[in-house]
LUMSE-412976 format. One record per residue (C-alpha): residue number from 1; residue in three letters; chain; x, y, z. Coordinates in nm, 2 decimals. Layout:
! residues N
<NUM; "ALA"; "A"; <X; Y; Z>>
...
END
This chain:
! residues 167
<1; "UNK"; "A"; <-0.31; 0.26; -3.00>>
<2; "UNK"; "A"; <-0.54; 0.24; -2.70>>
<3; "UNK"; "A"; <-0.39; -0.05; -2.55>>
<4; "UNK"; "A"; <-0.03; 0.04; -2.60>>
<5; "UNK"; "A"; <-0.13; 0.42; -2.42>>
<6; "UNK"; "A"; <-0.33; 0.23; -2.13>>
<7; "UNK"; "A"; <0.02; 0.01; -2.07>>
<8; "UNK"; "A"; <0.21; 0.30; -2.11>>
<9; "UNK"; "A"; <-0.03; 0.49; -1.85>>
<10; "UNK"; "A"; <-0.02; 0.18; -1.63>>
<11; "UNK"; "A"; <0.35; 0.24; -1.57>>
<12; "UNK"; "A"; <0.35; 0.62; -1.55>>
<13; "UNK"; "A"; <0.08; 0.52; -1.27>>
<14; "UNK"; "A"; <0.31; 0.29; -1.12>>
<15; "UNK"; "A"; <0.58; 0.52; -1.12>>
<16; "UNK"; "A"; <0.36; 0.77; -1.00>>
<17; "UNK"; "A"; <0.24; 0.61; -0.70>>
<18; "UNK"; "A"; <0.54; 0.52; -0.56>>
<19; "UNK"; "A"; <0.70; 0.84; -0.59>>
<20; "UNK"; "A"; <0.40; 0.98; -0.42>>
<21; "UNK"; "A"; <0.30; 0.65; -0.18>>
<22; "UNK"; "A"; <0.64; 0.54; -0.07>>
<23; "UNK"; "A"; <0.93; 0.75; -0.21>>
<24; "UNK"; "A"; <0.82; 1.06; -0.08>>
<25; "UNK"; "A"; <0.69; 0.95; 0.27>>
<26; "UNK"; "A"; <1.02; 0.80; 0.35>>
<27; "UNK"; "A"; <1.19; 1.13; 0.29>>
<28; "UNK"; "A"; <0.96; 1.35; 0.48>>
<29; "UNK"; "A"; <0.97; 1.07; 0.79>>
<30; "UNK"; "A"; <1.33; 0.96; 0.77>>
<31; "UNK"; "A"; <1.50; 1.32; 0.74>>
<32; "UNK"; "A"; <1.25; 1.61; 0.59>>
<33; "UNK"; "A"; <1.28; 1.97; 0.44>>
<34; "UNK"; "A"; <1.52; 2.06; 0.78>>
<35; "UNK"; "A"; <1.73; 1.76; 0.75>>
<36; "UNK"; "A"; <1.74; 1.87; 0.38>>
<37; "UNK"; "A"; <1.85; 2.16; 0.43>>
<38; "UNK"; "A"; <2.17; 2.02; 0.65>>
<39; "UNK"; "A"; <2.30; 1.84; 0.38>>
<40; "UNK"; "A"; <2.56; 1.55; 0.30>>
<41; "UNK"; "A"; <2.60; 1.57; 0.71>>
<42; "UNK"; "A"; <2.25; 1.57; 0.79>>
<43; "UNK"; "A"; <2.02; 1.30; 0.83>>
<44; "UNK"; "A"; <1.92; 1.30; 0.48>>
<45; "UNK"; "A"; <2.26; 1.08; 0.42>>
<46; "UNK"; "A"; <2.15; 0.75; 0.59>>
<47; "UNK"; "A"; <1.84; 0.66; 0.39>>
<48; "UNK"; "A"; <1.83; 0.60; 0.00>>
<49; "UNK"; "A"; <1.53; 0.82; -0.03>>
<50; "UNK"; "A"; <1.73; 1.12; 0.19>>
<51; "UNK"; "A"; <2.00; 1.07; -0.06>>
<52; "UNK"; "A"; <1.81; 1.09; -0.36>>
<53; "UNK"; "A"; <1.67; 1.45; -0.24>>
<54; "UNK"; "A"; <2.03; 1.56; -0.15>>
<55; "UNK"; "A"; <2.12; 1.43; -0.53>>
<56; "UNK"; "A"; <1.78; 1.68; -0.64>>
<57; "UNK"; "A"; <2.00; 1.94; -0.46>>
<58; "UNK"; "A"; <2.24; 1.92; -0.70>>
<59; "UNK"; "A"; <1.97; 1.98; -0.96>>
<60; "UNK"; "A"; <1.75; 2.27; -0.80>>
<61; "UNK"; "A"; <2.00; 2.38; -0.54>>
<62; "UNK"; "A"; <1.67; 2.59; -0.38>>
<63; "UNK"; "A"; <1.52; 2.25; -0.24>>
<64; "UNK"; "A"; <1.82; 2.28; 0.02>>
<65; "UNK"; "A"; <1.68; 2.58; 0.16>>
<66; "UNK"; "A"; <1.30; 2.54; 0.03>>
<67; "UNK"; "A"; <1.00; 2.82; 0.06>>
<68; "UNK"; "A"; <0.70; 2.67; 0.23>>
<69; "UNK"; "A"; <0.51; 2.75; -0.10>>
<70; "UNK"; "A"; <0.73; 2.47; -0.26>>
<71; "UNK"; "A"; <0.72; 2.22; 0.02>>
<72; "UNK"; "A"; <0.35; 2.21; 0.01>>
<73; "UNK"; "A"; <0.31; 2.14; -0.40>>
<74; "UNK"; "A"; <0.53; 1.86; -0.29>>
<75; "UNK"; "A"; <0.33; 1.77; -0.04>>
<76; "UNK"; "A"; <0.00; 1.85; -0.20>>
<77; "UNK"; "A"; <0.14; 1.56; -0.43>>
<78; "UNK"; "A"; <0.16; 1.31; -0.14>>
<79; "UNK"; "A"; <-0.15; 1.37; 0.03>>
<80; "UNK"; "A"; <-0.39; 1.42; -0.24>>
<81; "UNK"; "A"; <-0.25; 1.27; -0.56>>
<82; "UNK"; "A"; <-0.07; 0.93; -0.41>>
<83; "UNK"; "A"; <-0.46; 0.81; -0.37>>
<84; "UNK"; "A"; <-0.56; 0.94; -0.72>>
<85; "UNK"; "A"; <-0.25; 0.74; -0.88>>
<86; "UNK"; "A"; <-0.30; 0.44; -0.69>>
<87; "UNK"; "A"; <-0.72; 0.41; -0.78>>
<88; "UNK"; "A"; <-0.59; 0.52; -1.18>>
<89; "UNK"; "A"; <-0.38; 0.18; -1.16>>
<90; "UNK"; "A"; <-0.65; 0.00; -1.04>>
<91; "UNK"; "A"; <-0.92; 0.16; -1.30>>
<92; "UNK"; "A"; <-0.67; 0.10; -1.60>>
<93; "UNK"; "A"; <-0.61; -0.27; -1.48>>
<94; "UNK"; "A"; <-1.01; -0.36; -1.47>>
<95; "UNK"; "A"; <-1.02; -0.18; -1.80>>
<96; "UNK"; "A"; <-1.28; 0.11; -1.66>>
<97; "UNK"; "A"; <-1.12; 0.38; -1.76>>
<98; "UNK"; "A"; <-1.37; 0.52; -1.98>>
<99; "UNK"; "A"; <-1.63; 0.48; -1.70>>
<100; "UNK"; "A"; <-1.84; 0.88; -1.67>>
<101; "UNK"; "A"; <-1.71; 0.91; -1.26>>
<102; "UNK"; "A"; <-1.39; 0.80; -1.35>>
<103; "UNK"; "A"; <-1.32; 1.02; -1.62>>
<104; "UNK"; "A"; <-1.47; 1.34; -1.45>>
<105; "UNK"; "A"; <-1.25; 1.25; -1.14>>
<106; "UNK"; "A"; <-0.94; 1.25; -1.40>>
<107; "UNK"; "A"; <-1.05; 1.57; -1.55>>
<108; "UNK"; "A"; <-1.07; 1.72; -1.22>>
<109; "UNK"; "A"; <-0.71; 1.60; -1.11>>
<110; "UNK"; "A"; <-0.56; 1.68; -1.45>>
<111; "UNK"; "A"; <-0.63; 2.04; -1.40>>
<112; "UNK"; "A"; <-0.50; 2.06; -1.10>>
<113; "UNK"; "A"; <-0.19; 1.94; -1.20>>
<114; "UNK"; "A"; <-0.21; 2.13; -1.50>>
<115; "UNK"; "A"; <-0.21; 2.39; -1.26>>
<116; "UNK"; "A"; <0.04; 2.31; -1.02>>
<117; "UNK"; "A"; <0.30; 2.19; -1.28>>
<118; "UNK"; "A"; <0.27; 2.51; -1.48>>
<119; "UNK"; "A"; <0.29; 2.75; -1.23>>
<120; "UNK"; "A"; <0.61; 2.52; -1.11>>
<121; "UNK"; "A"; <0.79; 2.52; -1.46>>
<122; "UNK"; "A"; <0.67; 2.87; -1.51>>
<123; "UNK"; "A"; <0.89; 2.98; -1.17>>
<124; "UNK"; "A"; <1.15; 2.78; -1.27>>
<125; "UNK"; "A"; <1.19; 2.91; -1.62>>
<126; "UNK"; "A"; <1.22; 3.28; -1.45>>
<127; "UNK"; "A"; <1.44; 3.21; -1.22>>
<128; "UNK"; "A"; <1.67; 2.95; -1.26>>
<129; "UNK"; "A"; <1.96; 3.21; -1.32>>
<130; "UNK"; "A"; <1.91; 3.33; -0.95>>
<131; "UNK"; "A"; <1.84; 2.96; -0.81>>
<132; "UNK"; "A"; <2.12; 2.81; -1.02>>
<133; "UNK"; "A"; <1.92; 2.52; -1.11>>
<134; "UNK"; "A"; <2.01; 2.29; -1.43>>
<135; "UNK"; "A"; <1.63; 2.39; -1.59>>
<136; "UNK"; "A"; <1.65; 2.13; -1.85>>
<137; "UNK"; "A"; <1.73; 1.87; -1.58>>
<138; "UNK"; "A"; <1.45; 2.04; -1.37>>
<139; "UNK"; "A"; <1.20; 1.96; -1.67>>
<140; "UNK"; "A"; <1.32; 1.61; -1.79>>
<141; "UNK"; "A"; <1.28; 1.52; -1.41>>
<142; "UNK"; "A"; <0.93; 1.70; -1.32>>
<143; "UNK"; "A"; <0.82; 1.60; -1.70>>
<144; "UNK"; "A"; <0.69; 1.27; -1.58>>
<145; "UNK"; "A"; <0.37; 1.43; -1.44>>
<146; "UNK"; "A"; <0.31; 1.67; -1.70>>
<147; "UNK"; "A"; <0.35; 1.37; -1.94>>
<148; "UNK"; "A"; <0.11; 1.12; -1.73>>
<149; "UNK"; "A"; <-0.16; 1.38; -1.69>>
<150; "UNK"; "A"; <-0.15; 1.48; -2.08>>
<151; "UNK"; "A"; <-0.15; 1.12; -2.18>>
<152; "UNK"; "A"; <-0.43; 1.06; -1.93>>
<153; "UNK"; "A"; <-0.61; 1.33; -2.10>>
<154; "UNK"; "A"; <-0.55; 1.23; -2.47>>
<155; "UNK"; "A"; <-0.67; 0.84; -2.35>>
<156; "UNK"; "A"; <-0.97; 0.97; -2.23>>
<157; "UNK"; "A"; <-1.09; 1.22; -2.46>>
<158; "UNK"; "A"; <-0.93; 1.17; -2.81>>
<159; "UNK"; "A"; <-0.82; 0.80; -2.84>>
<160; "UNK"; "A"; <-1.09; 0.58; -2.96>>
<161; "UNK"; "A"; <-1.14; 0.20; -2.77>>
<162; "UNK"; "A"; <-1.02; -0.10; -2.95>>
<163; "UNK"; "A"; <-1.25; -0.24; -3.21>>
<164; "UNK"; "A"; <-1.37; -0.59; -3.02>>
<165; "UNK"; "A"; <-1.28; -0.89; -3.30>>
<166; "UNK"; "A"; <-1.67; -0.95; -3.27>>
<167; "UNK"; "A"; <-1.80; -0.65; -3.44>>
END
């Protein structure tokens, strides 16, 4: 089980990383929250990562007029978790994941997104009738993180290590 949930954590990672590493810089540099907000005409429409926000749009229509309080967990995601993913890839690949820094640096992150995710969903959940966003898209699409961090949690604190063919 261990080794098929560090492969599966490897990819979340992965997935992760570039979201937060490339996919996301490329939208705030190549059009941003005000280009956003302009739409199909804005300059959102000539990069693949503007277009895939202006498809989100479509999803949570608030991102096309987003509060600053919404910009920054994006951005908080960016700046301080792209890092985090990145060094999780590189932990799980050298098979140190169970080393006492690393796992107290996860613990740390985990709650944070813990945090960040629920008070997300949480806003959602009240008021997608007002926002008019499609909340079980909203989830399936956001449920990456709160699956990664969960499964991160579970590897590190409830699944055992393989037993070596030695012993």
């Amino acid at each position: 089980m261990a080794r098929w949930l560090d492969r599966f954590l490897m990819l979340l990672f992965a997935l992760a990383g570039f979201t937060s590493l490339v996919y996301t810089p490329l939208f705030l540099l190549g059009c941003g929250w005000d280009g956003l907000a302009l739409g199909a005409d804005g300059p959102c429409a000539a990069s693949w990562a503007g277009r895939g926000w202006l498809a989100y749009t479509q999803v949570e229509p608030l991102y096309s007029n987003i509060p600053i309080w919404l910009q920054m967990v994006n951005e908080f995601d960016t700046y301080f978790f792209g890092w985090f993913y990145l060094l999780s890839l590189i932990v799980f690949l050298r098979g140190r994941q169970r080393h006492p820094g690393y796992r107290a640096l996860a613990t740390f992150m985990s709650g944070m997104m813990a945090y960040a995710m629920t008070f997300y969903m949480v806003w959602e959940i009240r008021t997608y009738r007002d926002t008019g966003a499609d909340l079980g898209a909203v989830i399936t699409f956001n449920g990456m993180w709160v699956l990664l961090f969960v499964s991160l949690m579970a590897r590190l604190y409830l699944v055992r290590e393989p037993e070596s063919a030695a012993a």
